[in-house]
LUMDREN-737873 format. One record per residue (C-alpha): residue number from 0; z, x, y. Coordinates in nm, 2 decimals. Layout:
N
SITE   i      w      u      v
SITE NUM      Z      X      Y
...
This chain:
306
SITE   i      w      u      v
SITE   0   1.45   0.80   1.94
SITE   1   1.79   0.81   1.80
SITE   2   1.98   0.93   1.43
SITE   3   2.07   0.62   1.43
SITE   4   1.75   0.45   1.44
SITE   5   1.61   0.71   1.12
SITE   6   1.88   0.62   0.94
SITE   7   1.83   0.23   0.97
SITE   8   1.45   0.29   0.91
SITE   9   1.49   0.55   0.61
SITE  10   1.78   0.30   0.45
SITE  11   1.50  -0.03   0.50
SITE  12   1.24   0.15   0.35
SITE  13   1.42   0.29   0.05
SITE  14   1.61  -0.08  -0.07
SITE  15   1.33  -0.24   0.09
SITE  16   1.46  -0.47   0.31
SITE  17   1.66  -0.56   0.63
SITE  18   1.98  -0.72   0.46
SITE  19   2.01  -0.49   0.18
SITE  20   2.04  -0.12   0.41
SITE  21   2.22  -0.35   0.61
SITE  22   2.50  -0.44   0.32
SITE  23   2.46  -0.05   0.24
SITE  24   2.55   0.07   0.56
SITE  25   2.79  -0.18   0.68
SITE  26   2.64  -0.33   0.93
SITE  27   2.48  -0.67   1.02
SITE  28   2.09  -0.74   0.95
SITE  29   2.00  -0.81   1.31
SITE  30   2.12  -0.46   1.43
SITE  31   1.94  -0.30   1.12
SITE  32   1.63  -0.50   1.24
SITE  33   1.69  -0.43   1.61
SITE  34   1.73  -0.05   1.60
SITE  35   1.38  -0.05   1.37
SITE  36   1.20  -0.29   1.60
SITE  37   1.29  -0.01   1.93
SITE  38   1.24   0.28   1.71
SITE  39   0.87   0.11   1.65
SITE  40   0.82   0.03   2.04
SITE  41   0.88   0.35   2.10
SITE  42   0.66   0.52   1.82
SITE  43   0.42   0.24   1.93
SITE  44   0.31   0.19   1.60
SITE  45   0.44  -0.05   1.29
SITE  46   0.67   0.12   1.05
SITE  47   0.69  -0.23   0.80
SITE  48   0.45  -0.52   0.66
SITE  49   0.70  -0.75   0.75
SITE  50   0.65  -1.06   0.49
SITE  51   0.86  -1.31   0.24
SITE  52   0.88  -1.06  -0.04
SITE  53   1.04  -0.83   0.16
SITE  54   0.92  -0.48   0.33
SITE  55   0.65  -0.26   0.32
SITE  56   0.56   0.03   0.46
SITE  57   0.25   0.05   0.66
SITE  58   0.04   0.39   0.65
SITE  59   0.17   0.47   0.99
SITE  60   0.54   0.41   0.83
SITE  61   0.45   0.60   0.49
SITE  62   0.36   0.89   0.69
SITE  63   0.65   0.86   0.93
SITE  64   0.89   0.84   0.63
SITE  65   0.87   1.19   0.54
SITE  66   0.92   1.30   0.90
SITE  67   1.21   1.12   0.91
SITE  68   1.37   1.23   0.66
SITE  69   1.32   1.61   0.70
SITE  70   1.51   1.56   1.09
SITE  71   1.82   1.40   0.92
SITE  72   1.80   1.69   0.66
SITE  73   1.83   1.91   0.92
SITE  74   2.10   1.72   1.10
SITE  75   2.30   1.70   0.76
SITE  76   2.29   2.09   0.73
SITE  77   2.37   2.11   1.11
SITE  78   2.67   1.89   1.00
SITE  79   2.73   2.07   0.69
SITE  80   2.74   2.40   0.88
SITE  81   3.06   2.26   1.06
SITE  82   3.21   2.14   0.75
SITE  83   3.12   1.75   0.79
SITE  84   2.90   1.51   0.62
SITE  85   2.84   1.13   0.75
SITE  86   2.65   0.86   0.63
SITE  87   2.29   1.01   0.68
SITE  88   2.34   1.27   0.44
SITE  89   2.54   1.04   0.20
SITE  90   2.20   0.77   0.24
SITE  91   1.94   1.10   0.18
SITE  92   1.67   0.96  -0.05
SITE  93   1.43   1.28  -0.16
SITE  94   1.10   1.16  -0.31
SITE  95   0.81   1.37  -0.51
SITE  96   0.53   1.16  -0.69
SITE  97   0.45   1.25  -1.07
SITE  98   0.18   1.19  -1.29
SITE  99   0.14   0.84  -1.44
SITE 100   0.27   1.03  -1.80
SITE 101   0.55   1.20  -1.67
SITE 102   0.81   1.01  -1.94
SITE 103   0.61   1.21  -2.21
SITE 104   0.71   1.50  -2.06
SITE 105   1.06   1.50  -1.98
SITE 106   1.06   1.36  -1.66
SITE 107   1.41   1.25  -1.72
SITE 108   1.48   1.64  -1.76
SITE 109   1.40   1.74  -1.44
SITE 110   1.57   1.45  -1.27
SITE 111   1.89   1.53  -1.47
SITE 112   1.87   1.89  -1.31
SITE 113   1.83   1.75  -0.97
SITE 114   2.15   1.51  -0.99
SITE 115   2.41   1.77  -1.12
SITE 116   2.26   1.96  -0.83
SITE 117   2.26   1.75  -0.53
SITE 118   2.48   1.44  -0.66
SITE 119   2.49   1.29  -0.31
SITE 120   2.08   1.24  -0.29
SITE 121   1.94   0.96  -0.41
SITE 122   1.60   1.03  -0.63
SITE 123   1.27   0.85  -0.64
SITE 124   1.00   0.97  -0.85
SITE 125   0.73   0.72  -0.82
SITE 126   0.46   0.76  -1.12
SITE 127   0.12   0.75  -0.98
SITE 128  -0.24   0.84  -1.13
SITE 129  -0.29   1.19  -1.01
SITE 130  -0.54   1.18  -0.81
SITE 131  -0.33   0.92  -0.58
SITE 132  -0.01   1.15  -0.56
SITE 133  -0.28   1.40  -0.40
SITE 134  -0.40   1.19  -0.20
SITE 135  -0.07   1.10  -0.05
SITE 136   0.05   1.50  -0.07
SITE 137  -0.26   1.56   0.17
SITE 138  -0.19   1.27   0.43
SITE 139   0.14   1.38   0.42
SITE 140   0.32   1.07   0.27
SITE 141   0.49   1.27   0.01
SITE 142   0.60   1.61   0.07
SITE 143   0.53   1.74  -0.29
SITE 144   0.40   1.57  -0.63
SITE 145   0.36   1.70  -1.04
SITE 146  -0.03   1.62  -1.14
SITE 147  -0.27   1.69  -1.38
SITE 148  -0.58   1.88  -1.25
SITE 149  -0.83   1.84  -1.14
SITE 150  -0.73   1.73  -0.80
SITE 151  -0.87   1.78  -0.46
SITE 152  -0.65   2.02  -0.34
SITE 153  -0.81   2.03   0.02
SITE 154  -0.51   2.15   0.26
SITE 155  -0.30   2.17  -0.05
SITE 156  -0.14   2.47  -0.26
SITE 157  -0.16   2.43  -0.60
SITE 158   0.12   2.60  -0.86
SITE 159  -0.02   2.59  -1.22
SITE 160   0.28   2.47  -1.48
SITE 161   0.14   2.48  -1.85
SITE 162  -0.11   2.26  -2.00
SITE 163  -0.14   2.04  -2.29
SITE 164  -0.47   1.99  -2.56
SITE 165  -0.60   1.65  -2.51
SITE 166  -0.78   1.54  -2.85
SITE 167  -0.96   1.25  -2.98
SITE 168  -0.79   0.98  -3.16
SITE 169  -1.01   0.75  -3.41
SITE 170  -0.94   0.51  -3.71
SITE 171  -1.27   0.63  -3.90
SITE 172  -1.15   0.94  -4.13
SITE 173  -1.47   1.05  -4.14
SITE 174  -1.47   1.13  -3.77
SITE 175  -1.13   1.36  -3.78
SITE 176  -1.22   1.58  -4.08
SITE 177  -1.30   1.86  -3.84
SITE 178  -1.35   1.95  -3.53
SITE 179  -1.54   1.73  -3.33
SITE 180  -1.84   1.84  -3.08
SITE 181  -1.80   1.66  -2.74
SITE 182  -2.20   1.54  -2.78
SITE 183  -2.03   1.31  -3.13
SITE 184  -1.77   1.15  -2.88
SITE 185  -2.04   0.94  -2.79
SITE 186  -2.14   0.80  -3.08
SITE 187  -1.90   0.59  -3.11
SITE 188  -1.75   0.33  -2.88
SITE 189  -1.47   0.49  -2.67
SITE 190  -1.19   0.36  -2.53
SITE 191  -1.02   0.44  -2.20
SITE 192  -0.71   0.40  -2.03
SITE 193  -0.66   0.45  -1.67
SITE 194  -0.85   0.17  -1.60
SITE 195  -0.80   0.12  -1.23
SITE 196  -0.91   0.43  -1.15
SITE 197  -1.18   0.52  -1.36
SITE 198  -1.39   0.83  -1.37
SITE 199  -1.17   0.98  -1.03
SITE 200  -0.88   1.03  -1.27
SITE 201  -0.82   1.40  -1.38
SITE 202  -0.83   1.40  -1.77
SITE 203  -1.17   1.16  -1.76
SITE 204  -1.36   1.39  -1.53
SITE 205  -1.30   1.69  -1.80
SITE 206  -1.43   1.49  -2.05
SITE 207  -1.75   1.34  -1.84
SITE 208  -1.82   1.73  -1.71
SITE 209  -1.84   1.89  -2.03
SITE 210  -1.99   1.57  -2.19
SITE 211  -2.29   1.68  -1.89
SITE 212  -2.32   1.97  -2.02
SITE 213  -2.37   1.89  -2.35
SITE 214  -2.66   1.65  -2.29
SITE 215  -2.47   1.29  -2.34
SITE 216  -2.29   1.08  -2.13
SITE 217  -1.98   0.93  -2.16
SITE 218  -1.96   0.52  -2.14
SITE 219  -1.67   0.32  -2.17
SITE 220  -1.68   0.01  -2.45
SITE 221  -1.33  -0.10  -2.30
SITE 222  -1.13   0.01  -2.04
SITE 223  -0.75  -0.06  -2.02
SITE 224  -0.45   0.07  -1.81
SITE 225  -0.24   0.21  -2.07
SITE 226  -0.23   0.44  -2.33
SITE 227  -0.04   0.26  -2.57
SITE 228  -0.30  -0.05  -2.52
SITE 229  -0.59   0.23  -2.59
SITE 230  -0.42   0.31  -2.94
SITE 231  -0.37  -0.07  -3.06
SITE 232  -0.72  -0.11  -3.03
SITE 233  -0.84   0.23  -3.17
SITE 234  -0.63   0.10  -3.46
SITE 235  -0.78  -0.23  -3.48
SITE 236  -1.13  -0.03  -3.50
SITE 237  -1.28  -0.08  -3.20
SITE 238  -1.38   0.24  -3.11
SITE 239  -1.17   0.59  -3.01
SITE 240  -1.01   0.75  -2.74
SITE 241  -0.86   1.09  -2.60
SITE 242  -0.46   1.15  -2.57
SITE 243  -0.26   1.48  -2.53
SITE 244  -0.08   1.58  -2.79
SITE 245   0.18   1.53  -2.67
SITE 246   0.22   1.19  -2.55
SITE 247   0.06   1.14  -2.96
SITE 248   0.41   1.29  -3.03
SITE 249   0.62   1.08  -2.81
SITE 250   0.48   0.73  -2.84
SITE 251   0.53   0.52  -3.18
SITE 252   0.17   0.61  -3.35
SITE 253  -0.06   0.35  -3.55
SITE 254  -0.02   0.46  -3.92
SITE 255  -0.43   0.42  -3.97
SITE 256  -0.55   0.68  -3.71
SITE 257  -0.58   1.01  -3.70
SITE 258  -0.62   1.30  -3.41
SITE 259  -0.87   1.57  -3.39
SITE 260  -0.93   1.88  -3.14
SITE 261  -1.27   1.94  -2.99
SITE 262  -1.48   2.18  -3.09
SITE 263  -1.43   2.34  -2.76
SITE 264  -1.07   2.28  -2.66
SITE 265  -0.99   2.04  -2.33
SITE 266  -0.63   2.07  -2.16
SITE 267  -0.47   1.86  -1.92
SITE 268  -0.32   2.14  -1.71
SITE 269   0.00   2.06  -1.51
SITE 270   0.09   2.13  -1.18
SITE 271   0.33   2.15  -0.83
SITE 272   0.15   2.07  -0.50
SITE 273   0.25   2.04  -0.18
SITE 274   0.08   2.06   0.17
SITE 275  -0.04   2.37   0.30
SITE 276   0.19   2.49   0.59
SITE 277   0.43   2.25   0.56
SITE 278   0.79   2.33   0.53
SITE 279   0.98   2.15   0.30
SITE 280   1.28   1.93   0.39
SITE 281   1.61   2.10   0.24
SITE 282   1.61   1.80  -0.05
SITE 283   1.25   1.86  -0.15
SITE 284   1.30   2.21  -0.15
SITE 285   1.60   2.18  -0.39
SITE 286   1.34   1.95  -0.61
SITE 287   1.08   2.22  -0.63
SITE 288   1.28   2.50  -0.70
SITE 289   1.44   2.30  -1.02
SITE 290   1.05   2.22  -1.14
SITE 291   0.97   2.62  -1.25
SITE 292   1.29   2.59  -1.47
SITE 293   1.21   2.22  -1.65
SITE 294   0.79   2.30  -1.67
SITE 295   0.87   2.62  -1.90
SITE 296   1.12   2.40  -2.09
SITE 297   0.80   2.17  -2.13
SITE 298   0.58   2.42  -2.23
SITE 299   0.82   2.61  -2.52
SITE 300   0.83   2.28  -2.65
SITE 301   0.41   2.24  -2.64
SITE 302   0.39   2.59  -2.82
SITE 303   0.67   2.51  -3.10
SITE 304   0.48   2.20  -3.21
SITE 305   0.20   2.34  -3.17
């Protein structure tokens, strides 16, 4: 296994295909392809779904990724030590996955803090329903990701952010008056985004668990992916649905419905977790230590409008 060879396969996977790290690192497509298809014999596994639209990672090459890209970390500090840089440390892509809502929440903040940092990285922040940015935290695809809890944090450590009220949102008056009890969410038909993932996504599973408690269940009329769909139809007067408040505040609002808290409070809480035992790569490590500084910007804003 060579440098070399990571830095073909890293380039690939980032631009997602042989003739584009190619044109980015100078070279020709067949020795971009060559060096990947060794590095793969030798790994004996397959690093890319290799297909018309281009590459894909497999699992073996998803988890390999993150590998890969803390050994040319290293080798860019080992360069930087001697005062030289090269083209794996200009190519150095650092990826963290964030929850789906992240735009809401100055997402754009954070990565802002990042660049004027580290200008030679390259960023990714892929937006993911939380409970798959766990899922890929644990199997070690990413190295760290920003979620809503709950998660299953098995082999994970889990650094609490701030947390945001998630109310209901209706087009009946009636039904925002006051608080609301979570037994009178049912009453009405609900709507829910999130769709693909159902009841495993973090803010649902507060609302079905305490919904348990109180006696009722919790059951869908229609179920669509996004929020903004969910409030176009809460406005049309099929039914409600839950939102933080602060996506309500962020996203262009029907003028004929109306938010209300629960009578017992839910929050989506936020949160950093990465692997347990795992040592960061230098890039990710930069990442993380930026996220304590943009969170409790997050959170003064929560409190002011609060």
């Amino acid at each position: 296994m060579t440098l070399q060879q990571l830095l073909y396969f890293r380039t690939a996977a980032s631009l997602g295909s042989f003739n584009a790290a190619a044109r980015a690192l100078h070279c020709t497509q067949p020795a971009v392809s060559e060096q990947v298809r060794q590095l793969e014999r030798e790994l004996g596994v397959s690093l890319f779904q290799r297909g018309g639209r281009g590459l894909s990672l497999t699992s073996a090459g998803r988890a390999f990724l993150g590998h890969a890209e803390r050994v040319a970390e290293a080798t860019d500090d080992a360069l930087a030590s001697v005062g030289r840089g090269g083209p794996i440390r200009r190519n150095r892509v650092v990826t963290m996955g964030v929850f789906r809502n992240a735009p809401y929440y100055d997402i754009a903040g954070l990565a802002a803090r990042f660049c004027a940092v580290d200008p030679e990285a390259r960023l990714n922040l892929p937006g993911q329903n939380s409970a798959d940015v766990a899922t890929a935290v644990r199997a070690s695809e990413l190295e760290a990701g920003l979620v809503v809890l709950p998660v299953d944090d098995r082999v994970l450590d889990v650094r609490r952010l701030f947390r945001d009220e998630v109310v209901v949102v209706s087009a009946d008056p009636s039904r925002t008056r006051r608080r609301l009890p979570i037994a009178k969410l049912a009453d009405a038909p609900l709507i829910l985004y999130d769709a693909s993932h159902g009841f495993d996504d973090p803010t649902r599973r507060q609302f079905a668990a305490a919904a348990q408690e109180a006696g009722v269940r919790l059951t869908p009329r229609v179920e669509v992916e996004h929020i903004e769909t969910a409030l176009q139809l809460v406005s049309l007067g099929l039914g409600d649905t839950i939102a933080a408040r602060s996506v309500l505040r962020t996203i262009p609002m029907p003028e004929n419905v109306s938010a209300v808290s629960l009578t017992d409070p839910i929050h989506d809480s936020f949160a950093l977790i990465t692997r347990r035992g795992t040592t960061l790569s230098p890039g990710t490590l930069t990442l993380v230590n930026l996220v304590d500084d943009w969170a409790a910007t997050v959170a003064a804003r929560i409190r002011k409008r609060a």
